[in-house]
ROMIVO-957384 format. One record per residue (C-alpha): residue number from 1; x negated, y negated, z negated. Coordinates in Angstrom, 2 decimals, m for minus. Example, Ala and Ser with C-alpha at 12.3 -4.5 7.8 and 13.67 -1.06 7.14 Angstrom:
@loro=1 | u=m12.30 | v=4.50 | w=m7.80;
@loro=2 | u=m13.67 | v=1.06 | w=m7.14;
END
This chain:
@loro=1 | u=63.06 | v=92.91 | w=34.11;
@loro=2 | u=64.55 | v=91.39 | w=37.36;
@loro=3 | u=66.74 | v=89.30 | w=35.72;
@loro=4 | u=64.25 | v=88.05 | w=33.93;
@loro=5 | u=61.92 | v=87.02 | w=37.14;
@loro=6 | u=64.70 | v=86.24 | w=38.78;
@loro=7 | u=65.61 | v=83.27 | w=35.86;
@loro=8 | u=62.13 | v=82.38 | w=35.40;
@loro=9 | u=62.03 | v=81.53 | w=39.27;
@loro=10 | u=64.81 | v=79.57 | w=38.95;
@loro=11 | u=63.68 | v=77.58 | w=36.11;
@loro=12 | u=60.14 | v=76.87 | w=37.57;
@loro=13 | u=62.49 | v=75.97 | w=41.03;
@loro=14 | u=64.36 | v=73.81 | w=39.32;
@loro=15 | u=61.53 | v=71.50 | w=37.27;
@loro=16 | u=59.62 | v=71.55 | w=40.88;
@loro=17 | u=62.78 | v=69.82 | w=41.92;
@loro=18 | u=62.98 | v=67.62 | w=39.12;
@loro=19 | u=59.06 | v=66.35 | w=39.36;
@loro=20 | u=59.46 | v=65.86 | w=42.87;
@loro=21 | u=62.30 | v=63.77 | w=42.40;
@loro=22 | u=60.90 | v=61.85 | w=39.26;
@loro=23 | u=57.79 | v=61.11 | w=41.62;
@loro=24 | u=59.82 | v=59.81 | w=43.95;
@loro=25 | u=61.86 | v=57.56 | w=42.04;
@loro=26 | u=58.20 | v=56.32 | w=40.60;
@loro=27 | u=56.96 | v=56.14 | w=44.10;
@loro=28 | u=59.84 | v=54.07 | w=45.38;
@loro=29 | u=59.49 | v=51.41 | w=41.73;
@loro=30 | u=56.16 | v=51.08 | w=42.38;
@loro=31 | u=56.81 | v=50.07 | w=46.44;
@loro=32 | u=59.34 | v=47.61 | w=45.80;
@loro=33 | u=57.43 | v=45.87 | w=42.53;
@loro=34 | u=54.47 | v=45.32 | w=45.29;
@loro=35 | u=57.04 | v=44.05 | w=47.69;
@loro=36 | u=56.73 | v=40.46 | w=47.52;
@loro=37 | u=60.25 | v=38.72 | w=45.48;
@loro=38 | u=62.56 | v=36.05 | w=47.74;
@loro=39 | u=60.99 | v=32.85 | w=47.34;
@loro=40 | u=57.67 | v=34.05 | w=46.30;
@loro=41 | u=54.98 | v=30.78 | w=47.09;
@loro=42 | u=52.68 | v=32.73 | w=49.24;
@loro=43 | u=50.26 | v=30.12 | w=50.50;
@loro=44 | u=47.37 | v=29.55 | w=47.44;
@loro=45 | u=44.53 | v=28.52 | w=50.03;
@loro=46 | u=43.39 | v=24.97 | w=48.99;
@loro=47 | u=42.20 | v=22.51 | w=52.17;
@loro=48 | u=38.53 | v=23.11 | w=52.89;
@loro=49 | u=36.20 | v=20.18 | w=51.22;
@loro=50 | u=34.82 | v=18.06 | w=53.93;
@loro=51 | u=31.27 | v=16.24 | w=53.86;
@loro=52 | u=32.66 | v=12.72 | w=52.60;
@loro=53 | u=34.24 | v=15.00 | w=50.24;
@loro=54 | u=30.84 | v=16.44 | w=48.78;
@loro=55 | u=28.56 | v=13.02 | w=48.90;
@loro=56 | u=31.73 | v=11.69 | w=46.78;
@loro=57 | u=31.87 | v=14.23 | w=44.46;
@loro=58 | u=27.78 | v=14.09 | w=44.42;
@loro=59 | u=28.03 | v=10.44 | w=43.86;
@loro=60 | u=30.63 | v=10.57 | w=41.18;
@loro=61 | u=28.75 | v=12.79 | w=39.38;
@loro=62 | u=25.51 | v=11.29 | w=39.03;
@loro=63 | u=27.52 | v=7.71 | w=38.00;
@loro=64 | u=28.88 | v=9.18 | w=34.96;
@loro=65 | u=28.77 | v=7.13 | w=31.77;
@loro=66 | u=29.30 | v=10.53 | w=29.61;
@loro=67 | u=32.35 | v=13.05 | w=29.57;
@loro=68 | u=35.08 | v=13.02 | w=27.32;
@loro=69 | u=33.75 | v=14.49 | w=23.31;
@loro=70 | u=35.48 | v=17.21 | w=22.47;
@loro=71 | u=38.95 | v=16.81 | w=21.37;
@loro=72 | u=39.62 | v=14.11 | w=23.63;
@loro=73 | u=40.80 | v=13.55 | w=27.16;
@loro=74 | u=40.83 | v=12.14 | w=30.58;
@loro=75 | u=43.99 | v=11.70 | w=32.30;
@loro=76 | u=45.35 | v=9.74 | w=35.33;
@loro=77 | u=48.79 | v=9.10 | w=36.94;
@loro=78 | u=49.15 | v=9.63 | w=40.73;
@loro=79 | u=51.79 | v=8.57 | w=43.23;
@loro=80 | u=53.49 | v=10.30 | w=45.66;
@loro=81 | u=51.18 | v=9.14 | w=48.47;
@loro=82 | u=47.63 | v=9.95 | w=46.33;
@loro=83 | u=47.63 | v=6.31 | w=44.90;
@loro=84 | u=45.67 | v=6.73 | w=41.14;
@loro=85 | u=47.91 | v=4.18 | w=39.28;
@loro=86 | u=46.71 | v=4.44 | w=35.92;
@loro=87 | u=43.73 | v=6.39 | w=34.44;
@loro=88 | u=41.19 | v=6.93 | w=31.93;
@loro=89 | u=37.82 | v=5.77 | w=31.98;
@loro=90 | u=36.26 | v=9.44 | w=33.67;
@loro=91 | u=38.40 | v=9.82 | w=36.57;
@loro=92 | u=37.03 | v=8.66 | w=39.82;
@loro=93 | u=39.58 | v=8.70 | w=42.47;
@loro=94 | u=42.45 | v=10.47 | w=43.71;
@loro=95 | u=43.77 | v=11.45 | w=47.51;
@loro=96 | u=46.74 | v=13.27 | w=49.13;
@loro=97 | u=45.69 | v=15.64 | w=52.11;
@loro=98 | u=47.09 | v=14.14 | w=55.65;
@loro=99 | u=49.19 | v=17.42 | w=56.17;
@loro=100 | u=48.56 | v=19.31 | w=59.47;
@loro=101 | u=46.82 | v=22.44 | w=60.24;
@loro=102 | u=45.96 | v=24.14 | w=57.41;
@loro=103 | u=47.15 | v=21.86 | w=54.95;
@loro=104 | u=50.63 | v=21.54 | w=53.34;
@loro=105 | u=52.58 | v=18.49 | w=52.03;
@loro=106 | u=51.84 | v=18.03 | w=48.59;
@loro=107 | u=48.47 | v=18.56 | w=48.24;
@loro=108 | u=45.90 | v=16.47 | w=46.02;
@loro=109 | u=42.69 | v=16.20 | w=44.41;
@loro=110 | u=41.89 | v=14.31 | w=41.55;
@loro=111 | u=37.88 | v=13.14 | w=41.14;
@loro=112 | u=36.31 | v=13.18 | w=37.85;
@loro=113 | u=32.66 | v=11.97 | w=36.71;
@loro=114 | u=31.92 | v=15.18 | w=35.28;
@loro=115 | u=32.21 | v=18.87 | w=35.90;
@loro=116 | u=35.61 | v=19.72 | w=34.62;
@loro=117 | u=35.54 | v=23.72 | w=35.85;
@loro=118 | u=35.37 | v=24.76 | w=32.89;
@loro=119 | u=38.21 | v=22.47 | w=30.83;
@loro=120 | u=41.99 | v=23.37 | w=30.05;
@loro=121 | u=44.38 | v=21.69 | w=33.22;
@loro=122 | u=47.71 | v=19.87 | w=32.23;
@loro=123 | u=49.89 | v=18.15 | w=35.16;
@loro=124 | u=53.50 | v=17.41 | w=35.28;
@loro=125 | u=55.92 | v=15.44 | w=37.70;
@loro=126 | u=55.95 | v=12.33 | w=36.38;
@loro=127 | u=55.89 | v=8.59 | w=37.17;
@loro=128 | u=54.84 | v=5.60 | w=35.75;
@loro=129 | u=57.55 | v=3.38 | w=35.66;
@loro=130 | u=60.05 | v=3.11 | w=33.26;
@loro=131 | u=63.25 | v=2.21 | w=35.62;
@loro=132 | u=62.41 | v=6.20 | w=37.95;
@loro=133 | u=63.23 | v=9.25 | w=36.64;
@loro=134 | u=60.89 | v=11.44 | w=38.56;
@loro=135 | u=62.38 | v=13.77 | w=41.41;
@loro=136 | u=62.36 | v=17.44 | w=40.10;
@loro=137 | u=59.69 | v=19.56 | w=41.17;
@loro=138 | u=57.17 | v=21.75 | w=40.47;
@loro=139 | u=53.25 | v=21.20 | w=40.02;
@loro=140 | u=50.56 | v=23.26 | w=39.26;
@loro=141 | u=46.52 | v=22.65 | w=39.27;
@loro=142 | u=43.18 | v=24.77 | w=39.55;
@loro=143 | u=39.59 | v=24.08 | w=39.76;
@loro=144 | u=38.86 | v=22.40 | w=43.67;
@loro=145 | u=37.06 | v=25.00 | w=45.63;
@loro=146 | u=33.44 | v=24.02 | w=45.58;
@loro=147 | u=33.91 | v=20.57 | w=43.76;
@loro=148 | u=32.95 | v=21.16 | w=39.79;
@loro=149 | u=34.18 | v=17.69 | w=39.00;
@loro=150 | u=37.57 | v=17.96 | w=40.81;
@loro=151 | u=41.04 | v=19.18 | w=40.01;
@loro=152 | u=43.18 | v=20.47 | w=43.40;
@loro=153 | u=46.90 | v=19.61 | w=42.57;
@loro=154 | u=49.97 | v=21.38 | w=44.53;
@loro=155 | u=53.51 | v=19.60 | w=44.06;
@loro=156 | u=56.59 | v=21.17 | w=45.62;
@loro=157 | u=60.07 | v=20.63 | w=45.25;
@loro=158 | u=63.27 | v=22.15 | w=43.39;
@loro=159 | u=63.66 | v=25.31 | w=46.04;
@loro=160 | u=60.06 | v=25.91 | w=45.83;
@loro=161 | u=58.94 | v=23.90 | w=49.06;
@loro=162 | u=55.50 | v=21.98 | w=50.08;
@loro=163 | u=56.35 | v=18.20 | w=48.94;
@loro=164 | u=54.66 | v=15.05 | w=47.54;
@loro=165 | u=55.58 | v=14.37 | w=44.53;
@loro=166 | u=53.90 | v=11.91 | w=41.85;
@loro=167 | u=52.38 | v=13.57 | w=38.75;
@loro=168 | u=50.66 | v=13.21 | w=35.88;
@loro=169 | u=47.56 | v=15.11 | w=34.88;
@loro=170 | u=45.54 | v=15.52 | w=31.42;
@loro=171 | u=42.43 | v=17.25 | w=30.89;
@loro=172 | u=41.72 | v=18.43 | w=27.56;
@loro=173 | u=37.64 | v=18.47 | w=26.88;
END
């Protein structure tokens, strides 16, 4: 009867053990997945919207002819430096923010005469011109913080860095 106590101790000493360890190994996974990866873009904070910002968006919005049926879409071509170069009918204007405090190279918005929030985002690196191949890059888009009929635009380069680069961008109504 001793033995048997004796292995049964040993068995429930061992599978302690084991759990313990298990739990640790799922303890340490689940630290470093939260643990941020090299060369993870960390900044996703978009330049606050200024007053001249909001009367233009205001402004824009009441001029609109009508947005885009469904099906269709508005588009535009921006430079390097904010310039709109070509675009459909509904898109307004377009600007690069100045960088400085706050606010990282490669930064845009693109206006619209309606409220896009809700409407699917497309951009690309891209120029107009035949002749360029456009630098490589990386772009991606979201709604503009407070602005319904804006897109913000962030452009960085190959390693991942803030950097103006021209782009193209498509919104699908």
């Amino acid at each position: 009867m001793a033995t048997f106590f004796k292995r049964k101790a040993t068995v429930v000493a061992l599978a302690a053990l084991s759990l313990t360890l298990a739990g640790g190994g799922i303890a340490a996974a689940a630290q470093s997945e939260a643990r941020p990866q090299p060369g993870a873009r960390h900044s996703t904070a978009q330049p606050p919207v200024t007053a001249a910002e909001r009367q233009a968006a205001r402004a824009a919005m009441r001029a609109t002819l009508a947005p885009p049926a469904p099906g269709q879409v508005a588009w535009a071509v921006v430079s390097a430096n904010g310039t709109l170069l070509q675009h459909s009918g509904n898109v307004v204007s377009s600007l690069r923010f100045v960088p400085g405090p706050g606010v990282s190279a490669g930064q845009y918005q693109v206006l619209f005469d309606y409220d896009v929030r809700q409407k699917s985002y497309h951009v690309s690196i891209g120029t107009n011109t035949s002749a360029d191949i456009p630098p490589g890059g990386e772009v991606s888009a979201a709604p503009r913080t407070l602005t319904p009929n804006a897109v913000f635009v962030q452009t960085r380069n190959s390693a991942g860095g803030f950097a103006d680069r021209p782009f193209h961008i498509l919104v699908a109504n």
